[in-house]
C-alpha positions in Angstrom: 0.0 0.0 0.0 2.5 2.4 0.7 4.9 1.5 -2.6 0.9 3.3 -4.2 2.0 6.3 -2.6 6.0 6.5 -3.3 4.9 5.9 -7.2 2.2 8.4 -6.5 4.7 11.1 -5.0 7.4 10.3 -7.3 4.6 10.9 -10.4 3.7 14.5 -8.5 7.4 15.1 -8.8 8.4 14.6 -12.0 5.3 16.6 -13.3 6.6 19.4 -11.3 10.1 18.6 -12.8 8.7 18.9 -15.9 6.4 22.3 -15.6 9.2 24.0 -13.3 12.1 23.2 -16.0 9.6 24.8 -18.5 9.1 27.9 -16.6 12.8 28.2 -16.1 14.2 27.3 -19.4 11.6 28.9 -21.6 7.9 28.6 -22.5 8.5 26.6 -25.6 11.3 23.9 -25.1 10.8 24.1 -29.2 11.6 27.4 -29.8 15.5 28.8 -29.4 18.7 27.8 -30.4 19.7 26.1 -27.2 16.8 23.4 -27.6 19.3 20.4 -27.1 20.8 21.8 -23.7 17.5 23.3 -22.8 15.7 19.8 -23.0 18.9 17.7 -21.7 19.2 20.3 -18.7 15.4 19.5 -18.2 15.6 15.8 -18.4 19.0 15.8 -15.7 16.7 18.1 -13.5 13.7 15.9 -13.8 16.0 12.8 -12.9 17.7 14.3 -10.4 14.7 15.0 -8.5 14.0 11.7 -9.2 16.6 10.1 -8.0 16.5 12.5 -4.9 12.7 11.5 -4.0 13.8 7.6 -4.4 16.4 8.3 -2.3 14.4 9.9 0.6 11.8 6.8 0.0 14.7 4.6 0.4 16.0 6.4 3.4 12.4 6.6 4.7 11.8 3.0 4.6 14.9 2.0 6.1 14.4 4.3 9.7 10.8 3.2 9.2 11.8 -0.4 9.3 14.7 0.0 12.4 12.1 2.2 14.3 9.5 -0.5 13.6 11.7 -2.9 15.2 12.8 -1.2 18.0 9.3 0.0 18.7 8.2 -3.7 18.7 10.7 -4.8 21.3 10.2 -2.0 23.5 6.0 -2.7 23.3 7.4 -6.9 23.9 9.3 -5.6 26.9 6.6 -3.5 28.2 4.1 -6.0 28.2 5.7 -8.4 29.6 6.2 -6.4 32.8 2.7 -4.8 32.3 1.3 -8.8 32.0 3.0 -9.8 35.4 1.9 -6.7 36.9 -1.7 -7.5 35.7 -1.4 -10.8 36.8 -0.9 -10.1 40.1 -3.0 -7.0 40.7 -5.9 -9.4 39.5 -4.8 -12.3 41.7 -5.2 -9.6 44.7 -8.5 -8.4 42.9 -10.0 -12.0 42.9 -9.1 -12.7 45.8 -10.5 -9.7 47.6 -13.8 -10.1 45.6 -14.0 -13.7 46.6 -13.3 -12.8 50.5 -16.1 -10.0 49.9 -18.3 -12.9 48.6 -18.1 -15.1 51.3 -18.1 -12.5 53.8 -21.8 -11.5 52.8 -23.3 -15.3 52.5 -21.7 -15.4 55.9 -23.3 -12.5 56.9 -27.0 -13.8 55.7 -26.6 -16.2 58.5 -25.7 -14.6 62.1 -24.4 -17.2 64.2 -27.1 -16.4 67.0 -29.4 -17.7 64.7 -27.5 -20.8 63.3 -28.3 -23.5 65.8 -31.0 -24.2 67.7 -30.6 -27.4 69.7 -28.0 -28.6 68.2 -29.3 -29.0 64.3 -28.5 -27.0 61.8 -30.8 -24.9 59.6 -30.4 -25.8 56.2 -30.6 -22.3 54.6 -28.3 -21.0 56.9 -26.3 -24.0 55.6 -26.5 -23.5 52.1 -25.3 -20.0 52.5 -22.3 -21.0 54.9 -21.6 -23.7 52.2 -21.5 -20.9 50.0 -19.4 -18.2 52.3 -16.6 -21.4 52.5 -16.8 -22.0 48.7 -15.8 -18.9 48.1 -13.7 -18.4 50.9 -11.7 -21.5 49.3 -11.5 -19.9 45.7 -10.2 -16.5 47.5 -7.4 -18.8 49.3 -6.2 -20.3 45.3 -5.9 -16.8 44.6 -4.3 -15.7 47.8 -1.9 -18.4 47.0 -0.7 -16.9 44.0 0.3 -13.7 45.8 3.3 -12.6 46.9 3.7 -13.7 50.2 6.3 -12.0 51.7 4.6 -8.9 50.5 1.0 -9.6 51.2 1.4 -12.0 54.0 -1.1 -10.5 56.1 -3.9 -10.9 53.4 -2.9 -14.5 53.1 -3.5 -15.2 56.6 -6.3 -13.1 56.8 -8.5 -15.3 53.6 -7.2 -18.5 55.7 -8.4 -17.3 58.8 -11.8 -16.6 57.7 -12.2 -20.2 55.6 -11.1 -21.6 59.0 -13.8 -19.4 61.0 -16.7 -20.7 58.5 -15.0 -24.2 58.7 -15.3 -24.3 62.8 -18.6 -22.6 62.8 -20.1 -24.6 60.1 -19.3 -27.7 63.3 -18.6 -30.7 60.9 -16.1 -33.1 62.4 -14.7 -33.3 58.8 -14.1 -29.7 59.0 -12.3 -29.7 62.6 -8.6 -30.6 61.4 -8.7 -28.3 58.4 -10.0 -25.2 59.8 -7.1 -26.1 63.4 -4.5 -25.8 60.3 -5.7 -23.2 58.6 -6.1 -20.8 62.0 -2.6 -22.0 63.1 -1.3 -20.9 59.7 -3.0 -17.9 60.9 -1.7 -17.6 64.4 2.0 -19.0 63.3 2.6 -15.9 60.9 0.8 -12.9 62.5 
């Protein structure tokens, strides 16, 4: 597409060649005694200008091609440390979404109102199921983080899948939720 334009430009010039060796040589390259020169200095002039445009196209092209290049690495490099960046800021993102998910099916069931003699509603359950699904995919996020940075967060998702673990009261759920709150404990 672009060669269309260079032949396009390099047309424009040699018109101009043309029309501009016309006006400065005389109206009527026909006409004088100095026709041969006249025409051969108007032919030199209109390849010269020629060869000069074809030469800027060929200079063009060639920084066009090394900026191309060294624009394309520095957008590779750039977004590569833009996609870690991402990757991480989403993990966090997730995993605060998921934490603010299980915090409010936790919150549909106030533990006042979670047992009464001894059974368990199953509503409430279904939404305390809920608060430690999600509370588990926050913690597969929160494992992704950087933990010496955001070590705090860490402990914090564990602790609360631990919480909804002991309060849910399921003897499967005893051992898991003991590790998860001393993971807690151990690093805060």
């Amino acid at each position: 597409m672009r060669v269309r334009y260079w032949i396009i430009i390099l047309s424009i010039i040699f018109i101009i060649g043309l029309v501009l060796g016309k006006l400065f040589l005389g109206a009527d390259p026909i006409v004088g005694e100095y026709k041969i020169f006249r025409d051969l200095l108007t032919f030199i002039l209109v390849i010269a200008g020629l060869g000069i445009a074809l030469l800027g196209a060929v200079i063009y092209e060639i920084v066009f091609q090394n900026l191309r290049s060294e624009i394309k690495k520095k957008i590779k490099e750039v977004n590569i440390s833009a996609a870690e960046n991402v990757e991480k800021n989403i993990n966090e993102v997730f995993c605060k979404f998921y934490i603010g998910l299980s915090y409010s099916y936790w919150k549909r069931c106030e533990p006042e109102d979670y047992k009464i003699k001894d059974e368990i509603k199953p509503p409430l359950l279904d939404d305390l199921g809920m608060a430690i699904q999600q509370s588990e995919e926050a913690i597969e996020y929160a494992e992704k983080l950087d933990k010496k940075k955001l070590e705090a967060f860490v402990c914090l998702t564990k602790n609360n899948l631990a919480y909804y673990l002991a309060l849910r009261g399921f003897s499967d759920d005893s051992n898991r939720a003991i590790s998860l709150a001393k993971y807690a404990y151990d690093r805060i």
